[in-house]
N, C-alpha and C positions, 0 to 999 in steps of 0.2 A: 271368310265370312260365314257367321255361323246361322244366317237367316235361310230359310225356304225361298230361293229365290230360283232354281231353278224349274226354267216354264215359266217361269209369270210372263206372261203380257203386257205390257207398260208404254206408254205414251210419254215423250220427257218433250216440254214446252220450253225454249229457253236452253239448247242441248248445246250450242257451240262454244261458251266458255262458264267459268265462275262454274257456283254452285250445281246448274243443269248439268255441264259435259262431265262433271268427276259423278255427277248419280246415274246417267248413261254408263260411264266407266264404268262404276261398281256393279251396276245392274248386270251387265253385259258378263262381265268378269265371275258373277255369281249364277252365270247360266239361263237370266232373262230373255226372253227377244223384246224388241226396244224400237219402238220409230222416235226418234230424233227429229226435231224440229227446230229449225233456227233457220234465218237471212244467208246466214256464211257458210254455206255449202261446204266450202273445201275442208271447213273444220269438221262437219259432221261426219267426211266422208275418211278423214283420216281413224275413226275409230271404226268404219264402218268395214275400211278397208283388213281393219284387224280381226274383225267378229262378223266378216261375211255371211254369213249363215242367222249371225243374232243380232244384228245394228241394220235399219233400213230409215236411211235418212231422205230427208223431206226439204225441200226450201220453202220458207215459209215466213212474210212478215207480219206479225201480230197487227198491224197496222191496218192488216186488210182481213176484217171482219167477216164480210159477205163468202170469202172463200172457205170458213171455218167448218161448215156445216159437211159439205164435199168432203173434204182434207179428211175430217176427223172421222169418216165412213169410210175413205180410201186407208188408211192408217189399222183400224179395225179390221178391213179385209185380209190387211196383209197380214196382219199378228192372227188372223183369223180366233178374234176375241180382243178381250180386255179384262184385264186384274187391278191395272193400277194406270191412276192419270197424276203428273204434276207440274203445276204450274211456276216454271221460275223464272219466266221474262220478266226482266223488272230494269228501268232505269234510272239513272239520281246522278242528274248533269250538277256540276255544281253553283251556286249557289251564292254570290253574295251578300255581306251582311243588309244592303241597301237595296238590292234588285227583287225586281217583280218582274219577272219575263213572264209573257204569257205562250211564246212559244215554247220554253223550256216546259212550263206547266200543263199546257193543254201534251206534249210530248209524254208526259210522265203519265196525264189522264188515261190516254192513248193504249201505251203500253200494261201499265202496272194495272189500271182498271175492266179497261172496257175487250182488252186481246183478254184478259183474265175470265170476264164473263162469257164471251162468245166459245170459247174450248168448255170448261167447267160446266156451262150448261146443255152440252153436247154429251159432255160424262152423265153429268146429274139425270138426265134422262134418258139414257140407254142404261145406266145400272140402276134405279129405279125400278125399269122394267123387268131385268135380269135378276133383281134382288142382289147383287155382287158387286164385291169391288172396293176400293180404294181410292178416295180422290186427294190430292195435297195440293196446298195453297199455300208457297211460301210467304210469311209476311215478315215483321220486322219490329223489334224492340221498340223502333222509331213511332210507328203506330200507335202506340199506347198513350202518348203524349203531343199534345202541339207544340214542341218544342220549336224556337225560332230558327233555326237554322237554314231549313230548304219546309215552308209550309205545306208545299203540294206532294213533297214526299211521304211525308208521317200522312197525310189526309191520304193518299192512295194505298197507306200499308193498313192504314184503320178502316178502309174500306175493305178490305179482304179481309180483314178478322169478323167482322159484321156480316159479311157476305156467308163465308165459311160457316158462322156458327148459325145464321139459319138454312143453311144447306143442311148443315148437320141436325139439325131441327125439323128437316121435312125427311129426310132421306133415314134417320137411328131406324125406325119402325120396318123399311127396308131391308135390312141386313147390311149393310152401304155404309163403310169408314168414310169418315170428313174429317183430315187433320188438318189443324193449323199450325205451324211451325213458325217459333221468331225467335227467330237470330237475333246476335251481336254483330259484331263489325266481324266478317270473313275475308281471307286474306284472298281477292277476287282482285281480276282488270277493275273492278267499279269503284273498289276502295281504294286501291294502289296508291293512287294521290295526295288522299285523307293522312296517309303517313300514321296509322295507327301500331302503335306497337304492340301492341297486345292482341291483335284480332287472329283467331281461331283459325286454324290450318283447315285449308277448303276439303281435305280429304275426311279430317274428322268430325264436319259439319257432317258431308253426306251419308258416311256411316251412323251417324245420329239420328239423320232424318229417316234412314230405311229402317230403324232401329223401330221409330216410332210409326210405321208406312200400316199398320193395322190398329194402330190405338187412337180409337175417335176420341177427337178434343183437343184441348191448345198446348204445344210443348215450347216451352224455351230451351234453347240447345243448352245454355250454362244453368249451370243449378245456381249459381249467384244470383247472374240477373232475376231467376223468380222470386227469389227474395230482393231483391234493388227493387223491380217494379211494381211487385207487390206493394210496395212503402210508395213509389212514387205516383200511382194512381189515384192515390188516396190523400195526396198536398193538397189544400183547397186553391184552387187558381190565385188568388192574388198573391198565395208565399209563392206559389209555384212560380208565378211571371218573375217575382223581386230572384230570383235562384239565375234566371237569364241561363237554363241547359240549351245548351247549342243540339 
């Protein structure tokens, strides 16, 4: 890898599988130190176990908010700094064409939104003050559209691009990168299901995303989709409903 990544300081949100554990990997692999963050311990600990010295993993459920303020000062001590925070906990149970679960949705609120802001705004004000740093907020193609398929998904990935670009709005004047990243379908435990055949190898996501880890502003991994959604943003709602994108 031919980025400056050795030294950086990094926080990964979401470390134990999908998109978070392979930008752990890469990070790690390119000479990062890295605190790891995710529920499933043993996952964390098996890269940790690799890069002793530069992986120092954490258990941690986004679910519990109150503890994020702590965590994310205990995290800083150990990397003794910060260069880069990103956020890749995200969930997306699926979905019937008929169902309204509000456990599944308030679960999604939960994770994708509200773990999203209690870390990010822990960044957002300690590099503020530093004038430094990098924060990433993965979001998702899905966001861009209310498509029918899972509502409380696309609403929790359009909350992160809103979120993000006024972060990025309070913090440019800072010195302080704000990227937003949205993906396509990536070949993740989350998609697995979905059966997509086309979705993007998890390693070339994350090399994409460190790619862009200093370029404030919104990237789509596929140079397609920014031209798909470009054009789809712009449908007036009622073709858009008769089109029925899942």
């Amino acid at each position: 890898m031919s980025l400056k990544l050795i030294g950086t300081k990094a926080i990964v949100i979401g470390a134990s599988s999908g998109i978070g554990a392979e930008l752990a990997k890469q990070l790690a692999e390119g000479g990062a130190l890295v605190a790891t963050i995710a529920r499933r311990t043993d996952r964390l600990q098996l890269l940790s176990d690799r890069y002793p010295e530069r992986v120092f993993p954490f258990a941690h459920d986004v679910n519990n908010i109150a503890e994020v303020p702590d965590l994310f000062q205990k995290c800083t001590d150990t990397l003794t700094g910060l260069d880069l925070i990103i956020y890749c906990s995200g969930v997306m149970p699926q979905v019937g064409p008929h169902e309204y679960s509000t456990d599944k949705d308030i679960d999604m609120v939960n994770v994708n939104m509200s773990g999203a802001v209690a870390w990010l705004n822990c960044a957002a004000t300690r590099m503020e003050g530093t004038g430094h740093g990098s924060i990433i907020g993965i979001g998702s193609v899905a966001g861009d559209r209310g498509r029918s398929g899972n509502p409380v998904y696309a609403a929790s990935k359009a909350f992160m691009h809103t979120y993000m670009e006024a972060l990025r709005n309070r913090l440019a004047r800072k010195g302080v990168k704000v990227v937003t990243i949205k993906p396509g379908p990536v070949q993740t435990e989350m998609t697995a299901a979905l059966g997509i055949s086309n979705a993007m190898p998890v390693e070339k996501a994350a090399q994409l995303i460190l790619h862009y880890k200093d370029r404030t502003g919104e990237h789509y991994l596929s140079p397609v989709h920014r031209i798909i959604f470009y054009i789809i943003k712009r449908i007036p709602s009622p073709i858009f409903r008769r089109l029925n994108l899942k």
